[in-house]
C-alpha positions as YAML, in Angstrom:
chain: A
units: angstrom
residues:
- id: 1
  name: UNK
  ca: [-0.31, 14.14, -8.74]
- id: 2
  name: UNK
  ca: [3.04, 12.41, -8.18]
- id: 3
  name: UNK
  ca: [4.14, 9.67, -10.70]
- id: 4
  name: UNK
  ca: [6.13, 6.69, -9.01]
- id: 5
  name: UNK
  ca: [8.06, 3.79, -11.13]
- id: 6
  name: UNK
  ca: [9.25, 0.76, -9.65]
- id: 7
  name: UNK
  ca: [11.94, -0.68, -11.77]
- id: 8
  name: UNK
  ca: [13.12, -4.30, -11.72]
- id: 9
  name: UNK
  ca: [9.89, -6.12, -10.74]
- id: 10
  name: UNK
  ca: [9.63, -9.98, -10.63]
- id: 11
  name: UNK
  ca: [7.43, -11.25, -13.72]
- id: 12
  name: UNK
  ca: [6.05, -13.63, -10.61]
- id: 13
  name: UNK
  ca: [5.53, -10.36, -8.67]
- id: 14
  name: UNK
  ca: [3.94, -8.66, -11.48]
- id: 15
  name: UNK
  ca: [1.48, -11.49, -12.61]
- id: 16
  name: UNK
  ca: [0.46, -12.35, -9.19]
- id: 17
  name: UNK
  ca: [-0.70, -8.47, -8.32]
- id: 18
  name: UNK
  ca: [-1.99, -8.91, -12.11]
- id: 19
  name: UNK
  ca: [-4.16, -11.37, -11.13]
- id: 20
  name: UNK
  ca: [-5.44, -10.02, -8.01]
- id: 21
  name: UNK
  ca: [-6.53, -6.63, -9.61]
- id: 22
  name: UNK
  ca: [-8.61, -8.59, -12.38]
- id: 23
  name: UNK
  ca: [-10.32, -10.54, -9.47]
- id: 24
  name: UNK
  ca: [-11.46, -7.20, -8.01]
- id: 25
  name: UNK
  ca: [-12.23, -6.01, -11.39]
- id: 26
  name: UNK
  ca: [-9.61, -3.19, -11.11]
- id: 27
  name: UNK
  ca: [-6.83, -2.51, -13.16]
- id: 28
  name: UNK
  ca: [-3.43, -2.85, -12.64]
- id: 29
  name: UNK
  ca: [-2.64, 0.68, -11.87]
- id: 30
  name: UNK
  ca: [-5.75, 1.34, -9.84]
- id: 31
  name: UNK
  ca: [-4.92, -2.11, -7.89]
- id: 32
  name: UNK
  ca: [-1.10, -0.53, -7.18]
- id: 33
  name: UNK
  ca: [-2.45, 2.84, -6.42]
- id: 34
  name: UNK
  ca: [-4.84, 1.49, -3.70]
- id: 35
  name: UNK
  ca: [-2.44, -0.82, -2.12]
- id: 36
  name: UNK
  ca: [-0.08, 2.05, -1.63]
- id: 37
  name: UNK
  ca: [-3.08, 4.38, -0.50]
- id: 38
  name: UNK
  ca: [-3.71, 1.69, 2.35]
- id: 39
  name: UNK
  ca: [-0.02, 1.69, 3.56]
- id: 40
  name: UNK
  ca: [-0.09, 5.38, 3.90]
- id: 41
  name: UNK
  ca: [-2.98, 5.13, 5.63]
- id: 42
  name: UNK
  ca: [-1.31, 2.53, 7.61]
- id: 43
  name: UNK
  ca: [1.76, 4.81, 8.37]
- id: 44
  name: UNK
  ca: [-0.05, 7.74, 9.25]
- id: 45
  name: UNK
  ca: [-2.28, 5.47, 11.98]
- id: 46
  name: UNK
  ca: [1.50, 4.43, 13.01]
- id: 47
  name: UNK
  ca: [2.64, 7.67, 13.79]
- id: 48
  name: UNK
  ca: [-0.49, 8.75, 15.58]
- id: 49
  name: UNK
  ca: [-0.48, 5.92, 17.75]
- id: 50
  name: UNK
  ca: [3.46, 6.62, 18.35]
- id: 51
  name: UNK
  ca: [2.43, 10.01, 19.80]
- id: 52
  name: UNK
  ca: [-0.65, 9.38, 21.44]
- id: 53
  name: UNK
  ca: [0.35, 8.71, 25.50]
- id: 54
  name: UNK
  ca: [-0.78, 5.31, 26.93]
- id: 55
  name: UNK
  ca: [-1.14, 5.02, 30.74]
- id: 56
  name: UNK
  ca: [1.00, 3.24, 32.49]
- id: 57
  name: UNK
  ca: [3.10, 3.26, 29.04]
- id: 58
  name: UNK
  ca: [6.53, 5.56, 29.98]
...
């Protein structure tokens, strides 16, 4: 498994995401590791949609 850093985060940033991972009982990491699991998701749904023809769509 990959490692990613993100350098240069707002304290604001940080304390809000903070905050949101305690209220879903998760910890920081696990919260960050979930959001970006959902945009993957998100950009994989994208791409399929890109591809997939639409009638009446040239």
């Amino acid at each position: 498994m990959a490692a990613i850093q993100i350098k240069d985060v707002p304290d604001e940033v940080r304390d809000i995401l903070a905050a949101e991972a305690r209220r879903s009982g998760k910890s920081l990491q696990a919260h960050l590791l979930g959001l970006l699991e959902k945009e993957a998701r998100f950009a994989r749904n994208r791409e399929i949609v890109a591809q997939t023809p639409c009638p009446g769509r040239s």
